[in-house]
PAFILUM-606362 format. One record per residue (C-alpha): residue in one letter; chain; x, y, z. Coordinates in steps of 0.02 Angstrom, whole numbers, plus 32768, in hexadecimal, padded with zeros to 4 digits. Example, Ala and Ser with C-alpha at 12.3 -4.5 7.8 and 13.67 -1.06 7.14 Angstrom:
// PAFILUM-606362
(r A A (8267 7F1F 8186))
(r S A (82AC 7FCB 8165))
***
This chain:
// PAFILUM-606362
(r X A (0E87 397F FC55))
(r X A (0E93 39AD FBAD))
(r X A (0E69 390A FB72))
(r X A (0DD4 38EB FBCB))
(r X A (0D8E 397B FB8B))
(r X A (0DA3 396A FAE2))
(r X A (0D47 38AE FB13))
(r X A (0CB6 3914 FB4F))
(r X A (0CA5 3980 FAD2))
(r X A (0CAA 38D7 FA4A))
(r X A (0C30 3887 FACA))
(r X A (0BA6 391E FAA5))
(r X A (0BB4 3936 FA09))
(r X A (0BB6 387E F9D1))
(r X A (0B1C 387F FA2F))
(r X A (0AD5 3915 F9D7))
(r X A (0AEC 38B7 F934))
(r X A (0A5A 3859 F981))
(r X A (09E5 38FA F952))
(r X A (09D0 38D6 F8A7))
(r X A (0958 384F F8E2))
(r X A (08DA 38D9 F93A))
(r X A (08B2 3917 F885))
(r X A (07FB 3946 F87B))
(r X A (07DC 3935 F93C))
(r X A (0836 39DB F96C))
(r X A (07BF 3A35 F8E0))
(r X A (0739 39D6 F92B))
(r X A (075B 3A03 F9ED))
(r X A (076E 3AC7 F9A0))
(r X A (06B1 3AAB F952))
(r X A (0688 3A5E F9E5))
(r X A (06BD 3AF5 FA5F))
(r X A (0669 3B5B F9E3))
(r X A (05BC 3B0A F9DC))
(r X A (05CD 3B02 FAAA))
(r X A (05D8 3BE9 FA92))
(r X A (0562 3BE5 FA1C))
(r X A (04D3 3B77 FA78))
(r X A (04F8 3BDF FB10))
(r X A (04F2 3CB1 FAAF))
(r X A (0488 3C86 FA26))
(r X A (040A 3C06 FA54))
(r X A (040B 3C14 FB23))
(r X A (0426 3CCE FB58))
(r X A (0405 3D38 FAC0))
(r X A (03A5 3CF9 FA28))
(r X A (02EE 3CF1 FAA7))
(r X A (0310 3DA9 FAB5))
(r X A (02FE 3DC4 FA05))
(r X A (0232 3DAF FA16))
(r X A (0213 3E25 FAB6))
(r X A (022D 3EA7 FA4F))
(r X A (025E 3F7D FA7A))
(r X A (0318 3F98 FAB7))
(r X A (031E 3EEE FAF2))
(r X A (0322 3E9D FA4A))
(r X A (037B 3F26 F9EC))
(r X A (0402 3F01 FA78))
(r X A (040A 3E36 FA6B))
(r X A (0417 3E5A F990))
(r X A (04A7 3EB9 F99E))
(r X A (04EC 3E3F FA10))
(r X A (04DB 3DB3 F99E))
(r X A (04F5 3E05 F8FE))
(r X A (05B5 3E3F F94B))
(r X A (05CE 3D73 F985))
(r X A (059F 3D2B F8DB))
(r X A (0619 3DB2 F88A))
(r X A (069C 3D8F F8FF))
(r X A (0669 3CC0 F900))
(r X A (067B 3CEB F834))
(r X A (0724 3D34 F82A))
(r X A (076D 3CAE F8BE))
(r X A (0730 3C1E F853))
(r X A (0760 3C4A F7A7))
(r X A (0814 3C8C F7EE))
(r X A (081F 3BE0 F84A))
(r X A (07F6 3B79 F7CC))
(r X A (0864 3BEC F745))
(r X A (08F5 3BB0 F7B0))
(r X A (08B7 3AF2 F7C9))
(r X A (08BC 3AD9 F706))
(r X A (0937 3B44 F6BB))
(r X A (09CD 3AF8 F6BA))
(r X A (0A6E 3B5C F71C))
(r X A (0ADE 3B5D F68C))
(r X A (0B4F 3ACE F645))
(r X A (0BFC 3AE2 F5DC))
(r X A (0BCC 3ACC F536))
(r X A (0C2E 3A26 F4DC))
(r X A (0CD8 3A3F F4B3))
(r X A (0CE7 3ADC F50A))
(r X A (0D94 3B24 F4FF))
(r X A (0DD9 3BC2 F53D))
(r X A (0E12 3C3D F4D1))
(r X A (0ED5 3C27 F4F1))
(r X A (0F17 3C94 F488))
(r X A (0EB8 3D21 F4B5))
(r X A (0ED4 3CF5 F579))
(r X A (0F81 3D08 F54C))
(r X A (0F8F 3DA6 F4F9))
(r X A (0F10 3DEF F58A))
(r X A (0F6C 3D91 F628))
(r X A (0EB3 3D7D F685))
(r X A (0E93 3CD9 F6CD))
(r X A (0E1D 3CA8 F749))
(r X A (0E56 3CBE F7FA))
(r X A (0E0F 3C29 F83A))
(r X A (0E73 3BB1 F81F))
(r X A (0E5C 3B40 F8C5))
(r X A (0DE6 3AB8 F910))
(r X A (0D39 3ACC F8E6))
(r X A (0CC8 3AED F978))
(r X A (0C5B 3A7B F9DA))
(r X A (0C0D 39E6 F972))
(r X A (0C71 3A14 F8DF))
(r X A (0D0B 39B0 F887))
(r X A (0DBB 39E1 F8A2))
(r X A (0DF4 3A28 F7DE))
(r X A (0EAD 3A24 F78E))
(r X A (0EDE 3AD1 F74E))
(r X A (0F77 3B34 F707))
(r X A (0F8B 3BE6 F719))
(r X A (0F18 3C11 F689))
(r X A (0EA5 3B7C F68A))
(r X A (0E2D 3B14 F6EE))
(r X A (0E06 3A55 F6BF))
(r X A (0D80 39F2 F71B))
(r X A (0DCB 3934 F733))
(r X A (0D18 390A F761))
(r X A (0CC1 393C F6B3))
(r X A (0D6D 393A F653))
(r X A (0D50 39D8 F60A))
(r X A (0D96 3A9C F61A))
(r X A (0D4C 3B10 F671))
(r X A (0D15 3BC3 F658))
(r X A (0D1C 3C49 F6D8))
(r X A (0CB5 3C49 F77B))
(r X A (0C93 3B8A F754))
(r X A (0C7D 3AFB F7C2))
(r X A (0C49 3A37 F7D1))
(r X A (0BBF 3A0F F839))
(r X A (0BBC 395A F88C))
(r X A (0AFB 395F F898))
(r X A (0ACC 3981 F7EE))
(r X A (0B7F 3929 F7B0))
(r X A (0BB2 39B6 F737))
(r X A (0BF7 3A52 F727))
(r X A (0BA6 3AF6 F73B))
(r X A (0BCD 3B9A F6EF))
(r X A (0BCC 3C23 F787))
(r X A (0B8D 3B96 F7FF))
(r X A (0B5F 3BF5 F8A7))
(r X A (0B22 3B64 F8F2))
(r X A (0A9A 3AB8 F8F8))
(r X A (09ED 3AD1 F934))
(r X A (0989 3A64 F97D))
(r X A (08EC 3AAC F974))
(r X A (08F5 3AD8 F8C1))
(r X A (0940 3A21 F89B))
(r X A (09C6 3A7A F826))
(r X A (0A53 3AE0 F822))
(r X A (0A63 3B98 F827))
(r X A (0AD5 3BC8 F7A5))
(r X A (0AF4 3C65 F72B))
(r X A (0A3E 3C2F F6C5))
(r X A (09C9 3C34 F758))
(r X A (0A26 3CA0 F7D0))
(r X A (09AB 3D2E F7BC))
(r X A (091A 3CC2 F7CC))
(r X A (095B 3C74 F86D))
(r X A (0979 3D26 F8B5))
(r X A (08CE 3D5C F879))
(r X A (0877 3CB8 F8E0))
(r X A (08C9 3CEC F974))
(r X A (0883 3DA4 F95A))
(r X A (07BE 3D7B F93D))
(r X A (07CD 3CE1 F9BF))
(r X A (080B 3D5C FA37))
(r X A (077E 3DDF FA13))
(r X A (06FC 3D57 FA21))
(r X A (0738 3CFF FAB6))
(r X A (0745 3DB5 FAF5))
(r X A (0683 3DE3 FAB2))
(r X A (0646 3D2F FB10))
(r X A (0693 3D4B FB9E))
(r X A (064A 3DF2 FBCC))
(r X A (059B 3DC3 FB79))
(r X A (0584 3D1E FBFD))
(r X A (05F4 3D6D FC9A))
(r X A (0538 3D99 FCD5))
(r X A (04F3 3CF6 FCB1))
(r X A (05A6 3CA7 FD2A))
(r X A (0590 3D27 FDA0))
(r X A (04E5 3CF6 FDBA))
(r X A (0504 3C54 FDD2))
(r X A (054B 3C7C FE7C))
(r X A (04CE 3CE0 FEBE))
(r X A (042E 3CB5 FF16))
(r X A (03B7 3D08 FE8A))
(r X A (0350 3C77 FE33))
(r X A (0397 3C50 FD72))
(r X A (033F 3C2F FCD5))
(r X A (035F 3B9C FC6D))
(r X A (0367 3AF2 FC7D))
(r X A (03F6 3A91 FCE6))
(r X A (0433 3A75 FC30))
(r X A (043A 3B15 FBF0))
(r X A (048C 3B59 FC8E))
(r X A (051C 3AE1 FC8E))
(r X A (0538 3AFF FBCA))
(r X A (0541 3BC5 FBF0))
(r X A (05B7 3BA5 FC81))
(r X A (0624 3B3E FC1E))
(r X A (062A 3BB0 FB8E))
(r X A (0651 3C3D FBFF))
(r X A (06DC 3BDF FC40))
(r X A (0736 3BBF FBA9))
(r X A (0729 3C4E FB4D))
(r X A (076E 3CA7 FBDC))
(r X A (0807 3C2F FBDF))
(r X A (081B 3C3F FB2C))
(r X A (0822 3D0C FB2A))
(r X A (0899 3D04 FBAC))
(r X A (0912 3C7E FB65))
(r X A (08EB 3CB5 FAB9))
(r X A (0913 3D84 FAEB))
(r X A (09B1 3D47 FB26))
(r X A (09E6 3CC8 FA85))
(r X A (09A2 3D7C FA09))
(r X A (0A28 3E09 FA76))
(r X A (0AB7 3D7B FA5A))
(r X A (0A97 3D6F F9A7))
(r X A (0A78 3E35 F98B))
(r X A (0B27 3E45 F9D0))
(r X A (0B5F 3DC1 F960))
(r X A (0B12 3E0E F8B8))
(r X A (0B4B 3EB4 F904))
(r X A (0C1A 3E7C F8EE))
(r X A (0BF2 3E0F F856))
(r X A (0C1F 3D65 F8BB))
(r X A (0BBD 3CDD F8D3))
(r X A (0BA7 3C64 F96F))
(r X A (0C38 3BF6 F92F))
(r X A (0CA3 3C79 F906))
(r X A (0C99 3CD3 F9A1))
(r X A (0CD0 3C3C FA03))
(r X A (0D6E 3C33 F975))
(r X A (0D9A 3D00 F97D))
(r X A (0DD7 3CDA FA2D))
(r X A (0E7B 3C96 F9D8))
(r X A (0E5A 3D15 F93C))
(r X A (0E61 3DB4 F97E))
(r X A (0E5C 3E10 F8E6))
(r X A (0DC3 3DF9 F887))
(r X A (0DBB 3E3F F7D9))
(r X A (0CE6 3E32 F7C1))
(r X A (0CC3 3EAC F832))
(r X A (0C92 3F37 F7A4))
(r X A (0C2A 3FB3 F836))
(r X A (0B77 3F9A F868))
(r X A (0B16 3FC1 F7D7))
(r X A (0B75 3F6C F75D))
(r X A (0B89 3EBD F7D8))
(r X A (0ABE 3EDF F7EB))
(r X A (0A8D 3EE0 F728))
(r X A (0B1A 3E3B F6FD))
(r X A (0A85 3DD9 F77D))
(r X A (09EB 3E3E F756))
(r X A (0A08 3E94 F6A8))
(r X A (0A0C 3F39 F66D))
(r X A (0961 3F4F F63D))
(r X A (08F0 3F8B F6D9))
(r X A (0853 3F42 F689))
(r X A (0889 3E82 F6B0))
(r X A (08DF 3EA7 F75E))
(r X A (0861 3E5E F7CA))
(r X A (0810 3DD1 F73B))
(r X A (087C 3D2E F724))
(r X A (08A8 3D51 F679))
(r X A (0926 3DB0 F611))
(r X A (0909 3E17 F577))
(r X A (093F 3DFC F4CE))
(r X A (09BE 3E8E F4DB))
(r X A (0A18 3E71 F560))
(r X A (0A38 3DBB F543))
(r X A (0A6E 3DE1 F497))
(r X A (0ADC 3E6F F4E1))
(r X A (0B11 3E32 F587))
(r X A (0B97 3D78 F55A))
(r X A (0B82 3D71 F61F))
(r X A (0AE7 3D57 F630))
(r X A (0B22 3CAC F5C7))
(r X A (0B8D 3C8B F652))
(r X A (0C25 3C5F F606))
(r X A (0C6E 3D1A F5E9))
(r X A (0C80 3DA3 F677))
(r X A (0CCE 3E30 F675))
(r X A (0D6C 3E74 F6F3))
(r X A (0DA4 3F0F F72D))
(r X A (0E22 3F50 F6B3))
(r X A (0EA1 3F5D F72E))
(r X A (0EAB 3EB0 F731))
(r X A (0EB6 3E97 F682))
(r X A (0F6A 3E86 F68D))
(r X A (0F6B 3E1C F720))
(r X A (0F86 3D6C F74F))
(r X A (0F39 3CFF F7D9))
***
């Protein structure tokens, strides 16, 4: 039984190695879905109200000056994550030995990597990737897909056609946040234009321009909901300082030594400075001041300081 699952498993993954052929299409089906939303708000159901002028048009400006904002932020967070790359152990990385062994502190997880990824060879104190024949630093993992490893790997993303690793973390989180809002806006902004659709009242616009509204409704509406629920599992994750991967590992792991509280777990994702939460970007400072944000440093509680796993 065990066996055949392990085949499975193999069997997917060797077929998600397969993904790095989608390249550009997956950005291109994204642009796609948005130039669908914004054919159907901008163009079709709000942008004519713009020239009837009063309340009316006041109304449909605020309406569209909110979606380009939102559209704005989703796009440059998207494509923030689409071309920055996760994180990769720099050549002839070596951990500091010495120091491990005056401190004790290794990293607890020390078994197979999780779904997709390559099985690793490790000591007590160590990790070593057979696949890239290298060492590895804390929170570290090889992806099959992109054939690498990653530093603080939390998983491979399809629609982003990268990894989502320790350097574009943050912006990943921060696409799911203004996609969510926007679906969200959309949804509510053309649930009169669906609801219409069933009743007997006669509708403006051509068969064209109906269908294109319908179908935007549609899929922004299965994007917020899908999307709402992908955002509350990663705010729990940033919330314990874990990521996707390691969640799956700390069932074998029970003590976990990154967990530094809330605040601190939020600002090793986000920062410390408030002005660059909610942009895909980091300032000066804090990456000068923060070897985590690096990914290839973290701190642990100091009772396990003096611990081994």
């Amino acid at each position: 039984m065990h066996r055949s699952g392990t085949t499975m498993a193999w069997n997917v993954f060797k077929f998600c190695t397969a993904l790095r052929g989608l390249g550009s299409i997956m950005i291109l089906l994204v642009l796609g879905i948005v130039g669908v939303t914004y054919y159907a708000v901008v163009w079709t159901s709000y942008g004519p109200a713009l020239s009837v002028g009063g309340l009316e048009s006041l109304a449909a400006l605020v309406v569209i000056l909110l979606f380009h904002f939102l559209l704005g932020m989703l796009l440059w967070s998207y494509f923030s994550v689409v071309f920055t790359d996760p994180g990769v152990v720099p050549p002839n990385w070596r951990p500091a030995l010495d120091e491990e062994e005056q401190e004790g502190e290794c990293d607890p997880l020390n078994g197979l990597e999780f779904g997709g990824l390559q099985p690793e060879a490790s000591t007590q104190r160590t990790r070593f990737c057979r696949k890239c024949n290298q060492h590895k630093p804390p929170r570290c993992h090889h992806c099959s897909v992109c054939g690498r490893c990653v530093l603080k790997m939390d998983h491979h993303c399809v629609w982003v056609v990268n990894c989502v690793g320790a350097l574009n973390y943050k912006y990943f989180l921060l696409f799911l946040f203004y996609t969510f809002l926007e679906t969200t806006l959309v949804t509510l902004l053309l649930m009169p234009h669906f609801i219409a659709f069933f009743s007997e009242e006669e509708i403006p616009g051509t068969p064209s321009t109906l269908a294109t509204t319908f179908l935007a409704f549609v899929l922004n509406l299965a994007f917020a909901l899908s999307v709402m629920g992908f955002l509350i599992m990663h705010i729990s994750l940033v919330s314990a300082n874990t990521t996707t991967i390691e969640a799956y590992e700390k069932k074998t792991s029970p003590k976990w030594p990154y967990d530094l509280g809330r605040k601190k777990n939020f600002e090793q994702v986000f920062g410390m400075d408030k002005k660059y939460w909610l942009i895909p970007a980091y300032s000066e400072e804090d990456l000068r001041r923060m070897p985590e944000l690096q990914g290839l440093e973290y701190p642990s509680k100091p009772d396990f300081d003096s611990q081994d796993f």
